[in-house]
C-alpha angles and dihedrals in degrees: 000000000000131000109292129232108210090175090069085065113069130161102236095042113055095059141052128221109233124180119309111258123213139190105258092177092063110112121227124223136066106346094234089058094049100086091048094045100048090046090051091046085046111105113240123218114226121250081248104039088052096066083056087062135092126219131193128184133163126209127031108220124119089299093038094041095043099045095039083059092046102048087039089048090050087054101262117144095236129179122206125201129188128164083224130100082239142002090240084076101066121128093258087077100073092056099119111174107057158256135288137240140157096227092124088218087161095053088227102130109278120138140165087278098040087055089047093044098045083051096047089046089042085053099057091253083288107122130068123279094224102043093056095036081055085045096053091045100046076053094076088062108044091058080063088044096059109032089055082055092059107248112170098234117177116274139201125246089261081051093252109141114272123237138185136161140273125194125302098032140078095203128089100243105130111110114197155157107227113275098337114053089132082058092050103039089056101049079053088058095041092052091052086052099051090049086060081045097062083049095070082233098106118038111199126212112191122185081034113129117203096226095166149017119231112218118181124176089349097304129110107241120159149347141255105218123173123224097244084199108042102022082232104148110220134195118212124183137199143155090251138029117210111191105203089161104129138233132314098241087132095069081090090066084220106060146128098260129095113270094244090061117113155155094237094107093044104039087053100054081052105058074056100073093277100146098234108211135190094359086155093057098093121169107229102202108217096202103072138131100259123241114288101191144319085280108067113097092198146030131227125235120211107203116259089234081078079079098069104072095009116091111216116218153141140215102268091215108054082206088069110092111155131120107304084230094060086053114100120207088253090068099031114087108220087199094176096043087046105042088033110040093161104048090017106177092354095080118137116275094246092050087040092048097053084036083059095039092051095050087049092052087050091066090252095111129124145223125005102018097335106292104124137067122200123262100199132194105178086108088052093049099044087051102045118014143257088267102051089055105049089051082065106028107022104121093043084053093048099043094048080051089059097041103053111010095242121123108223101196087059099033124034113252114253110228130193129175121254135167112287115158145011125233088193142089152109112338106249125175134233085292095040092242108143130228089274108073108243093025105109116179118201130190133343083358095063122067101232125102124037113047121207098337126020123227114240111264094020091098090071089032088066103033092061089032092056090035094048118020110018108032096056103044094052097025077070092065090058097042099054083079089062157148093050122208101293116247132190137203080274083071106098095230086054088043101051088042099066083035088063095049085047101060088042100057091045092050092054093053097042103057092072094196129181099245133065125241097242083067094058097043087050094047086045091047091056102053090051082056100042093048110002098038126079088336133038131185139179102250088042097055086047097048089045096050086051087048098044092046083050090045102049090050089051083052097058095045102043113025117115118206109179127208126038130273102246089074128054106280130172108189094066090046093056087036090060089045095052083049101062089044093061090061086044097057109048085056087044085060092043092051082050101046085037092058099064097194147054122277123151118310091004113079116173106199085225099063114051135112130256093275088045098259123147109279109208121203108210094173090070101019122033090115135087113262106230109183116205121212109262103190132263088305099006127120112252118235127239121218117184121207109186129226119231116195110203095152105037119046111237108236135134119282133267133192094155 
């Protein structure tokens, strides 16, 4: 690559304001009427009226599956896609810890506000009040979902569903099945779509990858989805799109997610006209597997429940580097437990990730060049048993053994954080609808709920919540329009949209290059990590968004896809993926360079307080931050929706 100038980038140069956006289907009134008062002003579609509409959505995780089942189960004719053999293996799948939900089972204090403040405050005071009070209170009835469904939660010994806590709060809410309730909750959601299945009400396409959005006359109303098997391009049509796709947390090349996971739905949808809004704001999970060497592809998480009975420490000398268990407290730094008396090593992930890279950066790290801290459960076991732990944490256990080849009930787990989850997504409304009529977003995959930073088990909280519960009490208002004039593949917007996947796919098997794709999605990885990962400046968001914009022409003049397209082929499909990251990263560094403070997981160096904690500017930045498309070389457009806080007081955080 040639020698960067980072002066040609500049902040206030490489976007445009446009006009500020706000959310028009918000009720007014008292926030705990607002969720009853939008779904009773919302217009209802008729039993006989529904099997005359027409349903996409794409992805099958917790949001896709559940709300597949429940707009099948109502009557609509609803089609489901997913790339994978089968929607059970969705990412959701891999969520180990929990899910959230303001029952109170332990009688410790928790309500349906404490639940909504503690996510508003674990946010950064960056996500809307009425979306997570309607998402504390949609919580008390998943718990009953699922458990009708039969989803093996944890129970006491009285056979009273268990609970225990997750980061940011000091109350037992976190419902969960060992090590696997995102397993389990899926397979609960699966089973409820292949009832509907069995129906005849849901049709389900697998190894079928969404590759366009079809809008016609301003309205969302189909997908371009490619054959993963065959190469063959199909169109699909319907009155209403539902995006279930998941986050972007593969944008970092090394991440928790599957490596399957990507921003290519959703990116699409937003060269479209699909507002895109926070994509700066990236969850960093303290409590992974560290780095093993340059040739690993993906990282391991370790569940956050782990923090409940594990003590998290390092050595306080970095000279010291003998066995952590020839270590005595006198000489071990409990730096949660000391900086954080009150939350301890329940902190919030964004608060515990920095915590773990300052300690590194001290020298005290442990394990492979420094990166890793212990996670220690000699206290738990002591307390509690063997026995007692492995009933909660015995195929976490079992999975960092084989791993690593360490065993953790002898020698204490070395943690390190990595990129987990992604705050944010396509701007959606009250009723997540999108900025293009007809296009819903559900999940991961939507903006709306978590602010800055996201509590650990409310990813599973809001994907059931939106599939289950919301979607399918506002998607309703829109569809009582319907159906809408039919249209075919012969419509021009129909027509230019397969064009468009066409002439891309063409593109990536005709340049015939001399470096792999996987190259270009590492190189590009590691400039997101090194400038747009834990810590962001000002010069390094200016050089990566230089280096990004060098890398992706490189990309479409030297990368080499073999095969052809009318066969299953991987590497096109990756090739596509890394595409569209390309695009999502630079934006990502502009959202970063744009939001000139700390909130969250976004921590600019050059906002914090005296004793390096986030320093939030509400003056310039308390909105939400919705980009609008600018065109291949054009300059994307910020429109900013503010955030009004009539329920929480604004002030700095505290977990000390």
């Amino acid at each position: 690559m040639s020698e960067i100038n980072i002066d040609s980038v500049d902040a206030d140069s490489i976007f445009v304001e446009g006009e500020p956006i706000q959310d028009q289907k918000a009720p007014e009134g008292p926030i705990q009427d607002r969720w009853d008062k939008r779904k009773f002003g919302a217009r209802l579609v008729n039993p006989a009226n529904r099997r005359k509409l027409r349903v996409i959505i794409v992805g099958t995780g917790l949001a896709g599956a559940s709300a597949a089942a429940t707009l099948g189960e109502a009557g609509y004719e609803v089609k489901s896609f997913c790339y994978q053999d089968s929607p059970r293996r969705a990412h959701s799948i891999a969520a180990q810890g929990g899910i959230n939900a303001a029952k109170n089972y332990r009688n410790d204090g928790d309500s349906v506000y404490r639940l909504f403040y503690d996510t508003v405050k674990g946010g950064d005071f960056r996500s809307r009040e009425s979306n997570v009070y309607r998402l504390a209170q949609v919580s008390l009835q998943i718990i009953d979902q699922c458990v009708a469904q039969g989803v093996p939660f944890a129970r006491e010994y009285g056979g009273l569903l268990d609970n225990r806590s997750f980061g940011g709060v000091q109350v037992s809410r976190t419902f969960y099945a060992r090590g696997q309730t995102g397993q389990q909750l899926l397979l609960g959601a699966y089973q409820a779509l292949e009832r509907q299945v069995a129906a005849g009400t849901v049709e389900v396409h697998t190894r079928h990858e969404m590759l366009e959005l079809i809008v016609a006359d301003g309205r969302a109303r189909g997908v371009v989805v490619r054959d993963m098997v065959t190469g063959e391009i199909e169109p699909h049509f319907a009155d209403v799109v539902v995006l279930a796709t998941g986050g972007y947390g593969n944008v970092f090349y090394l991440s928790t997610n599957a490596m399957g996971c990507n921003v290519t739905a959703t990116w699409r949808a937003h060269r479209k006209g699909a507002y895109f809004a926070n994509p700066c704001y990236t969850q960093i999970h303290p409590t992974c597997i560290p780095v093993s060497g340059d040739y690993q592809s993906k990282l391991t998480l370790m569940s956050e429940s782990l923090r409940n009975d594990g003590r998290i420490w390092v050595p306080k000398s970095g000279e010291d580097k003998r066995d952590p268990r020839e270590i005595p407290d006198a000489d071990r730094d409990y730096y949660l437990e000391r900086i954080y008396p009150s939350f301890g090593n329940l902190v919030p992930r964004d608060i515990a990730s920095r915590a773990a890279k300052n300690v590194c950066d001290e020298g005290r790290g442990v394990g492979p060049g420094g990166l890793g801290v212990y996670l220690d459960f000699a206290d738990a076991i002591k307390r509690m048993g063997r026995k007692a732990v492995e009933a909660k944490y015995g195929n976490l256990f079992d999975m960092y053994a084989q791993i690593t080849g360490e065993d953790p009930y002898q020698v204490p787990m070395r943690i390190y954080p990595a990129v987990h989850y992604t705050m944010g997504g396509l701007w959606v409304d009250y009723d997540l609808q999108s900025s293009i009529p007809g296009l819903y977003v559900t999940g991961e995959a939507n903006f709306s709920d978590h602010g800055a930073n996201r509590l650990g088990a409310s990813a599973l909280m809001q994907g059931l919540a939106d599939g289950y519960f919301v979607l399918p009490s506002t998607i309703n208002d829109y569809l009582a329009d319907g159906p809408f004039e039919s249209i075919d593949a012969s419509h021009p917007a129909a027509a230019e949209a397969i064009d468009q996947v066409n002439g891309r796919i063409e593109k990536l098997l005709s340049i015939n290059g001399s470096r792999t794709v996987d190259s270009f999605h590492k190189e590009l990885g590691k400039i997101m990590w090194d400038y747009c990962g834990m810590e962001r400046t000002e010069d390094g968001l200016r050089k990566a968004i230089s280096e990004i914009r060098e890398l992706k022409a490189e990309f479409w003049s030297d990368v080499r896809v073999l095969g052809a397209n009318e066969e299953l082929n991987q590497a096109l499909e990756r090739a596509g993926r890394v595409a569209d990251f390309f695009e999502l990263a630079e934006l990502m560094c502009i959202d970063a360079l744009v939001r000139r403070e700390s909130c969250g997981g976004h921590f600019r160096a050059e906002s914090q307080t005296e004793d390096g904690e986030a320093l939030r500017d509400d003056t310039d930045f308390a909105h939400v931050s919705a980009w609008e498309f600018g065109g291949d070389g054009g300059k994307p457009v910020l429109h900013k929706e503010p955030l009004v806080y009539d329920y929480v007081e604004l002030k700095q955080r505290s977990y000390k």
